[in-house]
KOLBA-41507 format. One record per residue: residue in three letters; x, y, z of N, C-alpha, C, O in turn. Coordinates in steps of 0.05 Angstrom, whole numbers. Layout:
<sites>
- Ala, X, Y, Z, X, Y, Z, X, Y, Z, X, Y, Z;
...
</sites>
This chain:
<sites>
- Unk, 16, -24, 0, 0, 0, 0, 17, 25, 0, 35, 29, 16;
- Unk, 9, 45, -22, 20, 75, -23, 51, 65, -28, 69, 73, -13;
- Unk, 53, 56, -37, 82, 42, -48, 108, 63, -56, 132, 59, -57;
- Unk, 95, 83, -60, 107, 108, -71, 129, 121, -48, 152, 130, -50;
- Unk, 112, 117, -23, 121, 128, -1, 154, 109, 11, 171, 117, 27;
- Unk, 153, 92, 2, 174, 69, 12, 209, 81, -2, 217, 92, -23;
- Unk, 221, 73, 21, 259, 82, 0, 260, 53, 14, 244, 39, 26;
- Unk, 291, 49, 5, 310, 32, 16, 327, 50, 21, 333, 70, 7;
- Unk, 337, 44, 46, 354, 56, 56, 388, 43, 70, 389, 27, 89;
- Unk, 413, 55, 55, 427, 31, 57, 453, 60, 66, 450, 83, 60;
- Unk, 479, 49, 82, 498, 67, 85, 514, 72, 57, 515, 56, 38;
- Unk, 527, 96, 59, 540, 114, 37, 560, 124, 42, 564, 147, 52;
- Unk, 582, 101, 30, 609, 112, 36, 623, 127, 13, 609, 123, -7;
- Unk, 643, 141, 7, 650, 153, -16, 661, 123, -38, 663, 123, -62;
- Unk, 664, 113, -29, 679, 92, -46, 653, 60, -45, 660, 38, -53;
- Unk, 631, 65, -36, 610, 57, -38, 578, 61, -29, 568, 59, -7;
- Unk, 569, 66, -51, 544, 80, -38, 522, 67, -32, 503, 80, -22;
- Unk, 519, 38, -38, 497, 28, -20, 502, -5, 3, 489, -26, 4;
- Unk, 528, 8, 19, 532, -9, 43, 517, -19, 61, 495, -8, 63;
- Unk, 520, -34, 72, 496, -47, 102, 507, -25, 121, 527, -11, 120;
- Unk, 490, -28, 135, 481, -3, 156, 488, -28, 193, 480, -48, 204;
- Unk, 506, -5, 195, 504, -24, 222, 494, -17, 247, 496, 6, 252;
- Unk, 483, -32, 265, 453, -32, 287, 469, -10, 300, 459, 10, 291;
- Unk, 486, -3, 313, 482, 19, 327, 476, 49, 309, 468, 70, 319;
- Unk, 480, 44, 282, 477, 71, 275, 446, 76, 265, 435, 98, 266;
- Unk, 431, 52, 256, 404, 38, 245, 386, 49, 270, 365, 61, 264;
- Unk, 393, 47, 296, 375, 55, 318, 383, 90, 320, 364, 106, 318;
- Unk, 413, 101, 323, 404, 129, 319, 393, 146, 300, 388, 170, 305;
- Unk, 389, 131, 273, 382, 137, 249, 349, 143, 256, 337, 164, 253;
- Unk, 342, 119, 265, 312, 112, 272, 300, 127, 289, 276, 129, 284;
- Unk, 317, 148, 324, 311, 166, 338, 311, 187, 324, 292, 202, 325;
- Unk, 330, 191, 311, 341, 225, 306, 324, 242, 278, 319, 265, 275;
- Unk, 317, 211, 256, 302, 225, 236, 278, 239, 237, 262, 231, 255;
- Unk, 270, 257, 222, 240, 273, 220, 224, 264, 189, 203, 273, 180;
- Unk, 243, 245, 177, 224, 246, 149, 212, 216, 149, 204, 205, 129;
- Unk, 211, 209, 163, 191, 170, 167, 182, 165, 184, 191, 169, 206;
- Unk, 162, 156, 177, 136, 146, 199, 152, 125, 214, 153, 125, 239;
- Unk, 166, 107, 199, 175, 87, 207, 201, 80, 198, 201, 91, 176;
- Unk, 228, 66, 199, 251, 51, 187, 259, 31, 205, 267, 31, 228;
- Unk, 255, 14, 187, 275, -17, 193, 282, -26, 182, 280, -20, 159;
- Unk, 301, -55, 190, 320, -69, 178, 316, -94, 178, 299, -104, 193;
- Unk, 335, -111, 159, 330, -128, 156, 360, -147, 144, 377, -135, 131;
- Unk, 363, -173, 149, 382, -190, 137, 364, -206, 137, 342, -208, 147;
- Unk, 387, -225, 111, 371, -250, 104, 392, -279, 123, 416, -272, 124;
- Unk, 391, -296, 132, 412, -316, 149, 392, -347, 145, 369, -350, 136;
- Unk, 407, -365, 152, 395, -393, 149, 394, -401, 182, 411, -393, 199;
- Unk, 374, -416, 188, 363, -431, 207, 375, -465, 219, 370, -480, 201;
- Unk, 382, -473, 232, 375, -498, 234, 354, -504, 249, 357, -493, 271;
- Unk, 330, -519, 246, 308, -526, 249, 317, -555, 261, 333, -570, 250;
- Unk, 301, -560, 286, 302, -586, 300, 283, -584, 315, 270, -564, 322;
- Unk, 278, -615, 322, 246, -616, 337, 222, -617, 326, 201, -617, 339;
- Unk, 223, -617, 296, 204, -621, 283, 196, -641, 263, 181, -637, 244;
- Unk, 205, -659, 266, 215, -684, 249, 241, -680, 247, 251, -668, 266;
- Unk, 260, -691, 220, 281, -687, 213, 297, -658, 214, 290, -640, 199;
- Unk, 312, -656, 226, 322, -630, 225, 340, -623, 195, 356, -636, 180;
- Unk, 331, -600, 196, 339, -590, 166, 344, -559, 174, 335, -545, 192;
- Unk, 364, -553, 151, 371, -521, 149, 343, -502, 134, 334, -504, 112;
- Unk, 338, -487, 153, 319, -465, 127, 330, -432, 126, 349, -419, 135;
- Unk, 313, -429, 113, 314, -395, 102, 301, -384, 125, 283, -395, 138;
- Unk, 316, -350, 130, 306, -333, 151, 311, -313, 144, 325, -311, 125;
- Unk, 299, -286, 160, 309, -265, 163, 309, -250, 187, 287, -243, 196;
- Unk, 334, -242, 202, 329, -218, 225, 320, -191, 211, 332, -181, 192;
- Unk, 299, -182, 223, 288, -157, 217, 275, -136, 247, 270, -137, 271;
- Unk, 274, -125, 233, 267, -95, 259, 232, -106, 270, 222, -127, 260;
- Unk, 223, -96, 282, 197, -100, 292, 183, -80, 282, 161, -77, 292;
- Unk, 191, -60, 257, 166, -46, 242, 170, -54, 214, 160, -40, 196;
- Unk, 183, -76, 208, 183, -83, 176, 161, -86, 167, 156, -72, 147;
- Unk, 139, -104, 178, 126, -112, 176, 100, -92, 170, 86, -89, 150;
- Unk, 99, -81, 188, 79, -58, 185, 91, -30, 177, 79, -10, 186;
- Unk, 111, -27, 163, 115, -14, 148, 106, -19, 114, 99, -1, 98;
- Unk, 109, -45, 108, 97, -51, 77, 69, -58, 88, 58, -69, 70;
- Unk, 54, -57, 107, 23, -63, 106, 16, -92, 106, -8, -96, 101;
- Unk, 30, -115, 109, 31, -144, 117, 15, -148, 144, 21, -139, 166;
- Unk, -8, -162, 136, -26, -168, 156, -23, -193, 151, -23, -205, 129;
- Unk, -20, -204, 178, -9, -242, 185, -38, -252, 181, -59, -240, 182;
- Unk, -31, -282, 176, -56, -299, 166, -72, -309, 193, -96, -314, 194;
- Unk, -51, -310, 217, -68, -310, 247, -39, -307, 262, -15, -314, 259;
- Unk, -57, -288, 281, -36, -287, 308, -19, -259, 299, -26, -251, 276;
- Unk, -3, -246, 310, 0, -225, 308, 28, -214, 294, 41, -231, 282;
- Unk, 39, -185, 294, 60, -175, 282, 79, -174, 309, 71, -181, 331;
- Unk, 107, -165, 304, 125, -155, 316, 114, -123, 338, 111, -101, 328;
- Unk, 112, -126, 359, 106, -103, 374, 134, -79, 373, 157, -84, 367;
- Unk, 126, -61, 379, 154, -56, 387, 171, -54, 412, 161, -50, 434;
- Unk, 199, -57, 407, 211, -64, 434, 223, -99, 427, 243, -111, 435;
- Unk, 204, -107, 410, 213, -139, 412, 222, -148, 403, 219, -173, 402;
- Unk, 246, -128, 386, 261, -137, 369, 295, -120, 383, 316, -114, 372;
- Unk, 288, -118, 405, 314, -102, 425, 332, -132, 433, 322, -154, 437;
- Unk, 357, -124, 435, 372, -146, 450, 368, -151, 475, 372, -132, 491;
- Unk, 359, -178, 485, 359, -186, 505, 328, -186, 506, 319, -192, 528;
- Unk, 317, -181, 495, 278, -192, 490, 280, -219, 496, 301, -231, 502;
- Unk, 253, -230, 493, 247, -258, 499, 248, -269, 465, 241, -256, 446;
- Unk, 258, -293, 463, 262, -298, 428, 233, -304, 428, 221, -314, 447;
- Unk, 221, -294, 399, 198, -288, 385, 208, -305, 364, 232, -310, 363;
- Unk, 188, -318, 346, 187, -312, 320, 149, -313, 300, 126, -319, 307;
- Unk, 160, -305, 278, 140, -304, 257, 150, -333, 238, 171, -346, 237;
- Unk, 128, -336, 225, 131, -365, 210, 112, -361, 186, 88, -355, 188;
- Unk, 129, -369, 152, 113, -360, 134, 89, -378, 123, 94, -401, 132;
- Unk, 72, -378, 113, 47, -388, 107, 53, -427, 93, 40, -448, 96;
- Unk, 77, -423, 78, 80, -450, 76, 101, -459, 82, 110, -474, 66;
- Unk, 117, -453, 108, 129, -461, 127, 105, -479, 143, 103, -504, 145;
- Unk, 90, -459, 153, 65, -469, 173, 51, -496, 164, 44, -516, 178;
- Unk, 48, -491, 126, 28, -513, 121, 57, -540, 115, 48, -563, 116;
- Unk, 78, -539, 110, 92, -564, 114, 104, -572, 132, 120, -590, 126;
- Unk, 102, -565, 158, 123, -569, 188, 99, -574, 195, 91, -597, 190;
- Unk, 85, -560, 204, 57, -558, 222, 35, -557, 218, 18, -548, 232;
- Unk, 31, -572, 189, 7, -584, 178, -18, -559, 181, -42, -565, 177;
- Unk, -11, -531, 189, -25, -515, 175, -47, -510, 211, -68, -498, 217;
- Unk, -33, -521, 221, -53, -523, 253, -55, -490, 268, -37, -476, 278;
- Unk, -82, -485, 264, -89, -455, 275, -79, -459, 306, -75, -438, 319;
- Unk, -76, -475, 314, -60, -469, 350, -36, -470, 349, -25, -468, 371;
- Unk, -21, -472, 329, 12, -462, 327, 22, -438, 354, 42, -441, 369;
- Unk, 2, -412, 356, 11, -396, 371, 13, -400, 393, -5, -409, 407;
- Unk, 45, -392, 405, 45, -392, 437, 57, -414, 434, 73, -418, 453;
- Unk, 57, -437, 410, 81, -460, 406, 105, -445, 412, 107, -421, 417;
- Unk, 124, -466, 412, 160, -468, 404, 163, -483, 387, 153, -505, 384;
- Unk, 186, -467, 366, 200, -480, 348, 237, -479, 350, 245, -457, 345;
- Unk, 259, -501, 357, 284, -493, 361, 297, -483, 335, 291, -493, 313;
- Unk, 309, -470, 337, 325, -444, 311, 349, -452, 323, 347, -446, 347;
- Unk, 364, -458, 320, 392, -460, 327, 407, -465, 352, 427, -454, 360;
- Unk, 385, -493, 367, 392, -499, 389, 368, -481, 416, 364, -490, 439;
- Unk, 356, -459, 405, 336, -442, 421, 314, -447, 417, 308, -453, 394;
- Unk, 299, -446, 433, 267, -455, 430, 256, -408, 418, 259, -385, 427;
- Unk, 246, -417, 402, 233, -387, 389, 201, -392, 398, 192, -414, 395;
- Unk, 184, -373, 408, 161, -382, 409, 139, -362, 384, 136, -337, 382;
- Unk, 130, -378, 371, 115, -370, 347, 81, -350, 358, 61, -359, 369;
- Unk, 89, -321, 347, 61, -307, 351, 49, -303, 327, 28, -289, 329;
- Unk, 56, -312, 298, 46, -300, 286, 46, -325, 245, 63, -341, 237;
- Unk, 33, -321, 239, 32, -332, 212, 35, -310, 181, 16, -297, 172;
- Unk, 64, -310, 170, 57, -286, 141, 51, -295, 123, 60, -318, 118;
- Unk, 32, -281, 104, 22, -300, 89, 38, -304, 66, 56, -289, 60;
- Unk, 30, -327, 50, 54, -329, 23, 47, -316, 0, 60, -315, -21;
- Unk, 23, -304, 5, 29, -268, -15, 46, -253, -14, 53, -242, -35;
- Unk, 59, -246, 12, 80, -229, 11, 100, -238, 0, 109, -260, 7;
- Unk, 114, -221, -23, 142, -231, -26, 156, -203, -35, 146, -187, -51;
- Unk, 180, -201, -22, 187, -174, -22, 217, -179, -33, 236, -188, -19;
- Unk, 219, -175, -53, 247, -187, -74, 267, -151, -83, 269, -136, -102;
- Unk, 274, -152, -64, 302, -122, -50, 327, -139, -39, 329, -160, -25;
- Unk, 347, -118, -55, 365, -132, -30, 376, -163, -31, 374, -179, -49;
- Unk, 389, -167, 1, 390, -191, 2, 362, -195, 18, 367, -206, 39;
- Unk, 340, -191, 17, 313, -197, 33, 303, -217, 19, 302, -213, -5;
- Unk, 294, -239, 26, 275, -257, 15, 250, -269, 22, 255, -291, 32;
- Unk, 228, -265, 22, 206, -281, 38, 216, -315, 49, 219, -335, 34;
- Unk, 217, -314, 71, 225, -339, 74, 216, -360, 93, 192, -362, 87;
- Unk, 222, -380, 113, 210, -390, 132, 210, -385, 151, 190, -396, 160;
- Unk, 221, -372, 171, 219, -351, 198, 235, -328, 187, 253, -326, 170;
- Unk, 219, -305, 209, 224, -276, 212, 226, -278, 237, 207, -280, 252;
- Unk, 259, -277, 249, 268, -273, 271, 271, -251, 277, 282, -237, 260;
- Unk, 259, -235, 306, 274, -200, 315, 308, -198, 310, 323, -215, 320;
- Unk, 317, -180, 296, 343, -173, 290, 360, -175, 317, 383, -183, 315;
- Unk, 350, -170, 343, 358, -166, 367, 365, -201, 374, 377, -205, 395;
- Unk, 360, -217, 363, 362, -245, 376, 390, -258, 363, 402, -278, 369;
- Unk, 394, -241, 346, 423, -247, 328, 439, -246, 353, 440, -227, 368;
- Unk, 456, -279, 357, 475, -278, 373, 502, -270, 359, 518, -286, 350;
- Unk, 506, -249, 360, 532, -239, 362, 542, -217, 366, 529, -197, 360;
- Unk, 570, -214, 379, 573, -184, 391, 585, -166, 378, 600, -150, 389;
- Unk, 578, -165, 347, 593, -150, 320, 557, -135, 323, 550, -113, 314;
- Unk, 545, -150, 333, 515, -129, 326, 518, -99, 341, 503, -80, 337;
- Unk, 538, -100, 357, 534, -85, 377, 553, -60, 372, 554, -38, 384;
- Unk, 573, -77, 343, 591, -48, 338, 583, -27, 324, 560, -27, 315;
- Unk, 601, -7, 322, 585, 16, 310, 603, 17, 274, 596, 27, 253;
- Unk, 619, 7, 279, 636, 3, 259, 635, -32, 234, 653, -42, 221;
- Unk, 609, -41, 238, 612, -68, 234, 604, -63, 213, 597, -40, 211;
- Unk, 600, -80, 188, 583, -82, 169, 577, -115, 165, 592, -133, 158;
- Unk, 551, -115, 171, 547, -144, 176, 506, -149, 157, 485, -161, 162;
- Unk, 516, -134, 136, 491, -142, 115, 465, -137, 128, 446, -153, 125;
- Unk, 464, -113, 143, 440, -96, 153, 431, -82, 128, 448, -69, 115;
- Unk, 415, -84, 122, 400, -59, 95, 365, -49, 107, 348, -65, 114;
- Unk, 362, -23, 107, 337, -19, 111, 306, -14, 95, 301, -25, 73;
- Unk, 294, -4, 103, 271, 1, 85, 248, 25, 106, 243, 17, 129;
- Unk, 239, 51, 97, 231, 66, 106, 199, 71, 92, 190, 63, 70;
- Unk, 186, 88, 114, 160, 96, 98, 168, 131, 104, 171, 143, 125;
- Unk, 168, 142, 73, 162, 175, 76, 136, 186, 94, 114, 179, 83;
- Unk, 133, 200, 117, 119, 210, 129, 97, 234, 104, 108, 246, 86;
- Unk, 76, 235, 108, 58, 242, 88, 71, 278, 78, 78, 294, 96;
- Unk, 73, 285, 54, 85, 308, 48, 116, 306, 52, 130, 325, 50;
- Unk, 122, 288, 56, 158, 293, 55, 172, 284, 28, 176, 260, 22;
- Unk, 179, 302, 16, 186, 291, -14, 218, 278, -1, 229, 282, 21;
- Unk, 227, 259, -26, 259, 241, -23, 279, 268, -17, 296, 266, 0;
- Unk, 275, 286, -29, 300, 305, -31, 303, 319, 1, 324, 321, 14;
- Unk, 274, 328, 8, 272, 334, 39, 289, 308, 61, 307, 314, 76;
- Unk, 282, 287, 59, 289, 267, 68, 314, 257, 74, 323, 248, 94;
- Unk, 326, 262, 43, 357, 259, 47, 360, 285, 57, 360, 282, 82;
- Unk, 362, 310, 52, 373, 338, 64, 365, 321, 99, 374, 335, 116;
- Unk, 355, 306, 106, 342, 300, 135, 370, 283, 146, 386, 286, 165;
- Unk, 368, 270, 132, 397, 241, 149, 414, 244, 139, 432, 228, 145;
- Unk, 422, 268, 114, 445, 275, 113, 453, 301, 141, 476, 306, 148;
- Unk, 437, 310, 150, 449, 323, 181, 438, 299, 208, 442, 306, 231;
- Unk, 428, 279, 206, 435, 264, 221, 460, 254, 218, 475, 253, 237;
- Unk, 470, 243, 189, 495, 231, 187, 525, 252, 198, 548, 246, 207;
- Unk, 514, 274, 193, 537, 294, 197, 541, 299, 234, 563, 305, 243;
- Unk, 521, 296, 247, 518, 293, 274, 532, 266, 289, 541, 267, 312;
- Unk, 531, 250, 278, 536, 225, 283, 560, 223, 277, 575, 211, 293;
- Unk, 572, 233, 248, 606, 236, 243, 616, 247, 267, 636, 237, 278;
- Unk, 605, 265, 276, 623, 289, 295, 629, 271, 323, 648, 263, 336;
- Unk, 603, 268, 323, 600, 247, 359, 623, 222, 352, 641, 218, 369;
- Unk, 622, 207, 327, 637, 182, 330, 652, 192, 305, 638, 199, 286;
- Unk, 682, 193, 302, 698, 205, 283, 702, 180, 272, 694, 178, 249;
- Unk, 714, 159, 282, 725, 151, 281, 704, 119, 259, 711, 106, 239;
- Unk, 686, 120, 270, 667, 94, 252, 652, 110, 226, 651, 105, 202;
- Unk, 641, 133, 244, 629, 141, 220, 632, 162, 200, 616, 173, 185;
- Unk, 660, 165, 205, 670, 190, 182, 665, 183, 154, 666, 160, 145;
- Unk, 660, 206, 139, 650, 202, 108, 623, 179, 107, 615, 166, 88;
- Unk, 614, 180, 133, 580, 154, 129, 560, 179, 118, 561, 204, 120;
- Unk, 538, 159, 104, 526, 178, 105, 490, 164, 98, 491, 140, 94;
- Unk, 468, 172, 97, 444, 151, 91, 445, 148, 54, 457, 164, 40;
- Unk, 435, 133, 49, 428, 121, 20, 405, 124, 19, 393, 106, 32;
- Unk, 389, 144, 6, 359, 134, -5, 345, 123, -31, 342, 136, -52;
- Unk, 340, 103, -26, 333, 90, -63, 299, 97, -62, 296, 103, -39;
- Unk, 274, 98, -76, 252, 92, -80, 259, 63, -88, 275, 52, -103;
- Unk, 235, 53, -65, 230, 16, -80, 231, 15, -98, 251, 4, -105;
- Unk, 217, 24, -116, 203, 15, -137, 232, 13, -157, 238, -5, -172;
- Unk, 243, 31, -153, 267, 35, -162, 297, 15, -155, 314, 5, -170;
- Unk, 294, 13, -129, 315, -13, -129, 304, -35, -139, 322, -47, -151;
- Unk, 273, -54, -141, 266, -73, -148, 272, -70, -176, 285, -89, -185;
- Unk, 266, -51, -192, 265, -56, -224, 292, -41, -234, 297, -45, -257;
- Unk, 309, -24, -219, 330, -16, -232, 330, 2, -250, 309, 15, -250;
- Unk, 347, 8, -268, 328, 39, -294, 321, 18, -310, 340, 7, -322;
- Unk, 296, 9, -315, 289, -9, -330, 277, 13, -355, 285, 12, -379;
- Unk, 255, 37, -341, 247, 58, -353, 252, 66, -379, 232, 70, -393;
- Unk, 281, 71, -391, 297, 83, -416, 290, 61, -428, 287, 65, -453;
- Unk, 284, 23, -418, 292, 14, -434, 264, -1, -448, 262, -16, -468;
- Unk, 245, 7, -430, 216, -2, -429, 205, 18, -454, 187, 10, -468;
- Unk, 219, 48, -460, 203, 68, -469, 220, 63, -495, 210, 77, -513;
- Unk, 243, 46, -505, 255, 35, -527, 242, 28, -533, 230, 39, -552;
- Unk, 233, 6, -523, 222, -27, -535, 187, -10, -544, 174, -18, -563;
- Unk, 178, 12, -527, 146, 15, -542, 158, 35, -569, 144, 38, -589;
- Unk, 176, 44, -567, 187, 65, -589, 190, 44, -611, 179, 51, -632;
- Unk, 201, 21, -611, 195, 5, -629, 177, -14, -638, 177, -23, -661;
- Unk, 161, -19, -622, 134, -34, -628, 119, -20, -644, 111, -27, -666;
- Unk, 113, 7, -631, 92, 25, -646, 103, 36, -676, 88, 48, -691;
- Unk, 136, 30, -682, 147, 35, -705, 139, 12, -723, 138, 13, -748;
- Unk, 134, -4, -713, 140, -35, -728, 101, -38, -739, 94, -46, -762;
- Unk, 83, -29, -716, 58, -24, -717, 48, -4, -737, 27, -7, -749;
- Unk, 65, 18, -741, 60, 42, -765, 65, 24, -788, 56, 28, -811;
- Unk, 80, 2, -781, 94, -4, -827, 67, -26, -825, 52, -24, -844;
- Unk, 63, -40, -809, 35, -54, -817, 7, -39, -823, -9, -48, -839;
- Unk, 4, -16, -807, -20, -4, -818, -15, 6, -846, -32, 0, -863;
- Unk, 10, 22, -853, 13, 34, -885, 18, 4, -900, 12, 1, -924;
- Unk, 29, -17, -886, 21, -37, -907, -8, -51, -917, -12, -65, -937;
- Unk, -26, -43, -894, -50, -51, -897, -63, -26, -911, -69, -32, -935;
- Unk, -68, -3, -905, -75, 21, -929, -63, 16, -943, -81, 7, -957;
- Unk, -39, 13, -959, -30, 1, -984, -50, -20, -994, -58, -18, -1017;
- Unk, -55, -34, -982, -73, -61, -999, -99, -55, -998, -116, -68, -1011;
- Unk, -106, -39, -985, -135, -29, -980, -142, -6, -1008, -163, -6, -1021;
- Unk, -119, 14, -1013, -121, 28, -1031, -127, 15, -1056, -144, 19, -1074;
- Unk, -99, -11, -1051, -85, -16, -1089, -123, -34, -1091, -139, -32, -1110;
- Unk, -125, -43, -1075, -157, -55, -1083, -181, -38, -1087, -198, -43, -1103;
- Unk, -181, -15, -1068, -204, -2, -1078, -195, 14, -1109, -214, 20, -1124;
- Unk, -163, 21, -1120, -164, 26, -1147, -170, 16, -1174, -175, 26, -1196;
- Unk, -163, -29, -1155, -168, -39, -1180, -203, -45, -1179, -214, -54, -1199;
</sites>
């Protein structure tokens, strides 16, 4: 929904401009801005799954606790990410996608308030996404659990200097054009240089429009291809008035 309103938002170094964003700067990014309703993050990581038959590796993602309700994703039962519950040292949560649910757990509406082990941890499941959503950015993938970013065991989450394949995604607050937005976290970024010299010198935010990171400049090359169809469409109509003529002369 209002799709228009969405960036990706990724760090911007002079020698690369759309870096992963790392969690300590992702949370002052998230206090200090005025142009989004909302920003979070997200990685994509693999699972080991046990306790449920055969244990097998799956697909995941750590993400923020407004991803979700930032693209407008309403779960199939049971609820979203609150906020707060995606902070380090929360109780482990997770979300589970629609046909995760129907091949582990045969699709059973009392799933919630279950446990499922993720990597030796019991996660307790609030929520079902449905397998409509698929959000193809990034390294993001719709996948089989949506773990809180905060449950990532490791203590690189915690640097300010890390780059550990954090990328975000924002909603423009209503009337805030992209250009306002960046002029916005480019003096957060400049605030944040000063306070920490040393991690975040020359950082700075990245703003893409979705629509624009999913399809790339496809645009120049979409407005080719009708520049030539409708060329190719003109020689068949004058070839068809041609035969329409040469017959009504003979």
């Amino acid at each position: 929904p209002h799709s228009g309103e969405l960036v990706c938002v990724d760090a911007s170094k002079p020698n690369f401009e759309h870096g992963s964003v790392s969690y300590p700067n992702f949370r002052d990014w998230q206090r200090d801005n005025r142009s989004f309703t909302a920003l979070a993050i997200y990685r994509h990581n693999g699972f080991l799954l046990t306790g449920a038959g055969q244990s097998e590796r799956i697909h995941g993602d750590f993400v923020s606790s407004d991803l979700f309700s930032i693209l407008g994703v309403k779960p199939v039962i049971g609820r979203l990410f609150a906020p707060g519950e995606d902070e380090i040292g929360h109780a482990p949560l997770v979300l589970i996608g629609q046909g995760f649910w129907a091949r582990k757990l045969g699709s059973d509406p009392n799933v919630i308030g279950h446990a499922i082990d993720l990597d030796g941890r019991a996660f307790t499941i609030i929520g079902v996404i449905p397998s409509s959503f698929d959000l193809n950015v990034g390294n993001f993938k719709s996948e089989d659990v949506y773990v809180p970013i905060g449950q990532w065991d490791t203590g690189a989450l915690k640097l300010r200097g890390a780059g550990l394949g954090l990328h975000g995604i924002a909603r423009l607050k209503p009337g805030v054009t992209l250009a306002q937005a960046r002029d916005d976290m480019n003096a957060v970024s400049d605030h944040l240089a000063a306070v920490y010299p040393e991690e975040d010198h020359g950082l700075r935010a990245s703003l893409t429009p979705l629509r624009q990171a999913i399809v790339g400049s496809v645009q120049p090359i979409l407005l080719v291809l009708l520049a030539a169809v409708g060329f190719v469409l003109l020689i068949a109509c004058v070839n068809v008035a041609n035969l329409l003529l040469a017959r009504a002369s003979s």
